[in-house]
C-alpha positions as MATLAB code, in Angstrom:
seq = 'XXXXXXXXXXXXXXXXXXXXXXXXXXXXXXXXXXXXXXXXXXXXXXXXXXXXXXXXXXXXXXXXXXXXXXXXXXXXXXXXXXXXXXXXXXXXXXXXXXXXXXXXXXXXXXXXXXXXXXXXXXXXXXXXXXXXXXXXXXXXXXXXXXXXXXXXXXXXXXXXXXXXXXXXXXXXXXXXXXXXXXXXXXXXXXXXXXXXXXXXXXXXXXXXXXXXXXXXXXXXXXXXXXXXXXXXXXXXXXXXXXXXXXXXXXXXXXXXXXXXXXXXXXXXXXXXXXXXXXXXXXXXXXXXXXXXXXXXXXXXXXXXXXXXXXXXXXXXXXXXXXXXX';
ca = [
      40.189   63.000    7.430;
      41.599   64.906    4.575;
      44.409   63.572    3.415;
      47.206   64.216    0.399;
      45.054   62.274   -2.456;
      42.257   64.876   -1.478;
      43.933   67.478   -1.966;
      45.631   66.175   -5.907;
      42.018   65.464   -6.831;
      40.064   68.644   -5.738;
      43.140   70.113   -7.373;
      42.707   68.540  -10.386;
      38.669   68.715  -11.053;
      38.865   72.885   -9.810;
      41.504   73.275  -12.625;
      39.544   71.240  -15.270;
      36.664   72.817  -14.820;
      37.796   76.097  -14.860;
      39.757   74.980  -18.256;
      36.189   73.685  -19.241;
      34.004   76.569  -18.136;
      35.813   79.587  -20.011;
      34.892   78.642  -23.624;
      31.457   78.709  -22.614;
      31.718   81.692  -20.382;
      33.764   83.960  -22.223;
      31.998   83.759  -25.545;
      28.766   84.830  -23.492;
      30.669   88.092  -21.746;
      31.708   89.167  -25.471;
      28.436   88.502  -26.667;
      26.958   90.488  -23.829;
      30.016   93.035  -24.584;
      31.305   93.156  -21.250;
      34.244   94.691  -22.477;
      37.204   96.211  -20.244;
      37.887   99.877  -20.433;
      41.068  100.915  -20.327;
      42.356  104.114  -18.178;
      44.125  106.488  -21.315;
      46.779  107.897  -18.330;
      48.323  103.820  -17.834;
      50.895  102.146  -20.259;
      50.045  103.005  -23.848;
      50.268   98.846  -24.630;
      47.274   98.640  -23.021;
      45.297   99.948  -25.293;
      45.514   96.562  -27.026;
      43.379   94.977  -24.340;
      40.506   97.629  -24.504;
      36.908   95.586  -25.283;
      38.638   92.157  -23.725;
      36.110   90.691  -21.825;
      35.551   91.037  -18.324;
      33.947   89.645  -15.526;
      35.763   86.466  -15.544;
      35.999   85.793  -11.984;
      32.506   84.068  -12.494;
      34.360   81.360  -13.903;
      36.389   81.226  -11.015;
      33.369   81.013   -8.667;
      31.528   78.476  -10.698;
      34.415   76.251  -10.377;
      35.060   76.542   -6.773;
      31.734   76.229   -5.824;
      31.203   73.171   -7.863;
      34.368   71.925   -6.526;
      33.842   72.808   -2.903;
      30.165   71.090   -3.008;
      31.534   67.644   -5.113;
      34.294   67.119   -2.465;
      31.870   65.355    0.092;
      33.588   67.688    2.906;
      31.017   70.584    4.017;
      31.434   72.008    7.531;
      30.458   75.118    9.097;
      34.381   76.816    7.899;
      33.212   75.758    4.635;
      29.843   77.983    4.710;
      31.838   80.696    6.321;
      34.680   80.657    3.492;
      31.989   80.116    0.610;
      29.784   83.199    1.671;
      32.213   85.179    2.495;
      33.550   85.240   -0.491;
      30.611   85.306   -2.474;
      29.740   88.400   -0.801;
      32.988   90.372   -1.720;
      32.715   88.660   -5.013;
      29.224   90.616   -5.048;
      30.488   93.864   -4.143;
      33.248   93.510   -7.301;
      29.965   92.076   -9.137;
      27.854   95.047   -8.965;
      31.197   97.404   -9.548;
      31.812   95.467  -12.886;
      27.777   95.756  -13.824;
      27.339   99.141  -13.258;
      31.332  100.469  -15.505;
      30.746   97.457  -17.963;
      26.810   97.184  -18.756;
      25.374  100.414  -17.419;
      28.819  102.200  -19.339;
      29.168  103.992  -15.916;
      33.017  104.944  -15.742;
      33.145  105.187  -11.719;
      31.282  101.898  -11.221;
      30.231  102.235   -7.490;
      31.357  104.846   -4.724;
      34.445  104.729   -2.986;
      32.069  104.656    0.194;
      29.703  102.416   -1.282;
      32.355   99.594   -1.942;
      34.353  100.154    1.661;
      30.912  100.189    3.463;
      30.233   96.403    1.939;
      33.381   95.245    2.446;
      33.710   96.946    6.349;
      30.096   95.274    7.052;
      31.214   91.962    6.166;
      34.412   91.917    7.672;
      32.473   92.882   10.929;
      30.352   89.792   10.694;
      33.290   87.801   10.113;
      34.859   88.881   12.910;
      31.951   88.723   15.025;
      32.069   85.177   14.062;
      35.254   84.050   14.463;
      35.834   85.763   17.995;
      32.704   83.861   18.773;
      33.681   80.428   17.731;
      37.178   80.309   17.831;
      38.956   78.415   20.354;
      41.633   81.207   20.625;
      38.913   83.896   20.988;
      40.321   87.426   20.352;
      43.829   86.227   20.682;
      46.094   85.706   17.004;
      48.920   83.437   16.202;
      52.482   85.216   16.208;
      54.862   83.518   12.969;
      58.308   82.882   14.129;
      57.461   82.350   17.880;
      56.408   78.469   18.930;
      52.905   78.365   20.313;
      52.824   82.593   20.897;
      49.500   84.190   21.064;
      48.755   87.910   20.752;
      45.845   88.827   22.490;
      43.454   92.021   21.017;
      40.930   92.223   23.569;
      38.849   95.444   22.169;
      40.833   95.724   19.551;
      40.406   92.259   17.525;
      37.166   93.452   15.602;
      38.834   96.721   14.147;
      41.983   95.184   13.603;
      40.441   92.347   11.662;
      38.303   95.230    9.854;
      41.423   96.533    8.777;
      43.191   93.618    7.682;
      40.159   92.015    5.804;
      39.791   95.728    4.050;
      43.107   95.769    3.411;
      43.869   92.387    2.127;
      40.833   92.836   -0.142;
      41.571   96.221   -1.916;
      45.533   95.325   -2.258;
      44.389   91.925   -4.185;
      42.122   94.140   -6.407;
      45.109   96.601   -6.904;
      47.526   93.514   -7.852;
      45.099   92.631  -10.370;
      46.706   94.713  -12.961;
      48.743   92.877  -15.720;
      47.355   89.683  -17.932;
      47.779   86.632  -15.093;
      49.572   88.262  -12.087;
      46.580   88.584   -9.720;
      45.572   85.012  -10.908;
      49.086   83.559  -10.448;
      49.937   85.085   -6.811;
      46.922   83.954   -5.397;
      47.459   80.067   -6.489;
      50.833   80.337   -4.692;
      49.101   81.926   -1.335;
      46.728   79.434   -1.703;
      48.620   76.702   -1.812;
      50.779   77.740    0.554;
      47.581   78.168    3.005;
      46.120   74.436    1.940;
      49.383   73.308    3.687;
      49.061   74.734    6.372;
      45.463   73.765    6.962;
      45.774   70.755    5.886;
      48.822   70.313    8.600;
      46.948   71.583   11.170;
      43.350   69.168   10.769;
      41.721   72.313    9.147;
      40.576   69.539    6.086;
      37.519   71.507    5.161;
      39.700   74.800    5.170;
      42.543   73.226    3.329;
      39.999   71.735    0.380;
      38.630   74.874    0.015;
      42.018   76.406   -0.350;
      43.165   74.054   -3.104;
      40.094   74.533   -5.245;
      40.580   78.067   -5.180;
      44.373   77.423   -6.332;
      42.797   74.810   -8.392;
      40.439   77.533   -9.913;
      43.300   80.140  -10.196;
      45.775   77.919  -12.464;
      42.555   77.018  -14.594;
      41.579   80.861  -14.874;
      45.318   81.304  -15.942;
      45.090   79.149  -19.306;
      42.415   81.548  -20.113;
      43.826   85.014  -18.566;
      48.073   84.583  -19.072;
      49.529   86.915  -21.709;
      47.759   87.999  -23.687;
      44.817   87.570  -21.745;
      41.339   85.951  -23.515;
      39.486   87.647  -20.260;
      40.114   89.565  -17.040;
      38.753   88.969  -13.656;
      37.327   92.405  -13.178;
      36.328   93.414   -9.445;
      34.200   90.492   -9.464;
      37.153   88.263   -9.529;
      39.660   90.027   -7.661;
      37.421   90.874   -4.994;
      36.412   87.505   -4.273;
      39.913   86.404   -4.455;
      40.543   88.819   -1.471;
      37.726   88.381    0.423;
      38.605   84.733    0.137;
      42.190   85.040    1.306;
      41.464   86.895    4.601;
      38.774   84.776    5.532;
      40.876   81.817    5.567;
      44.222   83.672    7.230;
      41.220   84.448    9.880;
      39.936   81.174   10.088;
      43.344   80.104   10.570;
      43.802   82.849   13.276;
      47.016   83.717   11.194;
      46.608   87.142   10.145;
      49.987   88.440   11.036;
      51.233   85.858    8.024;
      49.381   87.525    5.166;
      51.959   90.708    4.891;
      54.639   87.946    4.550;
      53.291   85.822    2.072;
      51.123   87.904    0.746;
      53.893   90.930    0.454;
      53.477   91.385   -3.355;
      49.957   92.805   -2.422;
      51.474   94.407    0.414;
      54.450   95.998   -1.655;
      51.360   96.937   -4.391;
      49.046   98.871   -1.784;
      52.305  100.496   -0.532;
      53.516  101.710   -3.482;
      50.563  103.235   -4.203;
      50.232  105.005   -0.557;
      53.674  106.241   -1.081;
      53.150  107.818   -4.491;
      49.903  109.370   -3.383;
      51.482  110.740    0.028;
      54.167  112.195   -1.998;
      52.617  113.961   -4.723;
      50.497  115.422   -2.261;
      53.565  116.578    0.034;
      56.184  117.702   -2.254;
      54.780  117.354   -6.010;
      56.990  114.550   -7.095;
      56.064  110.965   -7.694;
      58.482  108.354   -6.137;
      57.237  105.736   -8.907;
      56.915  106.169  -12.796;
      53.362  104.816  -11.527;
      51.614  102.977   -9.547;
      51.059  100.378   -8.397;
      54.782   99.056   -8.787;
      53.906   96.707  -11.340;
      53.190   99.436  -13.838;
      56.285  101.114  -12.441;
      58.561   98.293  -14.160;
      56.160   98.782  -17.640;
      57.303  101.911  -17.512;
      60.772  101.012  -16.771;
      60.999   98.966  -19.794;
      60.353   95.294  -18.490;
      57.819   93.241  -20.427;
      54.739   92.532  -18.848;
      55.415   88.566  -19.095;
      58.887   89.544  -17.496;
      57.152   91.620  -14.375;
      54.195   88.818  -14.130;
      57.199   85.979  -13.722;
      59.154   87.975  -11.310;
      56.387   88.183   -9.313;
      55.493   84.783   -8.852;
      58.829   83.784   -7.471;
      58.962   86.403   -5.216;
      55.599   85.136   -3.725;
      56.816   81.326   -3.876;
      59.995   82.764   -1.682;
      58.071   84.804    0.484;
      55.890   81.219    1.022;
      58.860   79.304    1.837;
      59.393   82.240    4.198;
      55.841   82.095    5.683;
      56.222   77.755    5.945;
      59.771   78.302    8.491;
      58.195   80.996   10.277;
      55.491   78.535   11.114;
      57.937   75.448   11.058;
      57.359   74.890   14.774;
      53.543   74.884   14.138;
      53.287   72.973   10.784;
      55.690   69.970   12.011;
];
């Protein structure tokens, strides 16, 4: 049984060897010069950060891998939660290669990288309709014990939110430790609850990932040594969904994850409104370049941020109060 000092430790050896890992790692990507290009049409203080190194969500991989295999807790979630997110990590992998190394601008297709991401979210799915003691049905936050049964519709609507979860992470990942610092509050937030509810395996896994995210932040807060890239942000995503669908708590993720809710809508908005009338709602999107533009320091936007997401948590913990215990 997984229990509170499990959680400190795996904690405490994800963030240490992500500290550890990115003085070896990041001297190899700027060796290799996997350096980030910057798009000319964003915020012109930017620029700065063109030739940074990129890539780094290897580190964050590395660590939770290492951690996830050291913590003498493997069960068939954990398998589920480590290739699944090794496979969107791959997706953002082979995107970063082919802008980075092959000094390809696009990186891959638009349909190349939904097609990867829609074929594993099928399997996961699949899986977890399959296995799941709740079948196609989903846990409703605010409502004690309420179930929301899909039938037909489970698959696609998991499709959707796995896609979706994935691509607005990716789209967060935008200024020097924001991506980075969100996620180790949704992450924690979701070791609670897992943790709570006897998911140990799902709750370690959680908490090395958080682990992994504070560690990637000594290397990646303002200004940033190295950025995730695709590889990092994908993974984070792919990660994230897996484990609110593990959880059968989908419905939570636009609650406590609404910064990358707010992010993907933003950019919807700005996009549908262009197109409609001409005009842009935002200076840009996704909001957080909005606020650049604005006039509020990156470190200023990045903070903000995070305590949005650590009130939108405390939000997500009462709506499952009668749950959690």
């Amino acid at each position: 049984m997984v229990e509170y000092v499990d959680i400190i430790r795996t904690l405490i050896i994800s963030f240490l060897i992500t500290l550890l890992l990115g003085p070896i790692v990041i001297p190899i990507l700027r060796k290799l010069k996997v350096g980030q290009s910057i798009r000319e049409e964003g915020p012109k203080s930017h620029m700065a950060k063109s030739g940074t190194p990129t890539m780094g969500g290897l580190i964050i991989l590395l660590s939770l891998i290492i951690t996830v295999y050291s913590s003498g807790l493997i069960t068939k979630d954990s398998y589920v939660l480590i290739l699944s997110t090794l496979g969107f990590g791959l997706i953002g992998f082979i995107d970063d290669y082919i802008i980075v190394v092959k000094r390809r601008n696009l990186g891959l297709k638009a349909y190349q990288k939904l097609l990867g991401q829609v074929v594993l979210a099928i399997i996961l799915a699949v899986y977890q309709s399959n296995t799941s003691e709740l079948g196609t049905k989903v846990l409703v936050p605010f409502f004690e014990n309420m179930t929301l049964d899909l039938g037909i519709f489970y698959i696609p609507f998991m499709v959707f939110v796995v896609v979706g979860t994935v691509n607005s992470v990716n789209l967060t990942d935008g200024l020097d430790g924001l991506a980075a610092g969100v996620t180790m509050i949704v992450m924690s937030f979701f070791s609670l609850v897992a943790l709570k509810w006897g998911f140990g395996s799902i709750s370690l896994f959680a908490t090395a990932l958080a682990g992994a995210c504070l560690g990637f932040l000594m290397h990646n807060a303002h200004p940033a040594k190295v950025f995730m890239g695709d590889t990092g942000s994908l993974a984070l995503g792919g990660a994230l969904a897996t484990i609110a669908i593990l959880l059968n708590l989908p419905l939570i993720l636009p609650i406590v994850g609404g910064i990358y809710f707010i992010e993907t809508l933003s950019v919807i908005i700005q996009v549908i409104s262009f197109k409609l009338t001409g005009k842009r709602v935002f200076l840009m999107s996704p909001l957080h370049h909005h606020f650049e533009y604005k006039g509020w320091k990156e470190t200023k936007i990045v903070a903000v941020f995070w305590l949005v997401t650590v009130l939108l948590c405390l939000v997500g913990i009462y709506a499952l109060s009668n749950m959690i215990g």
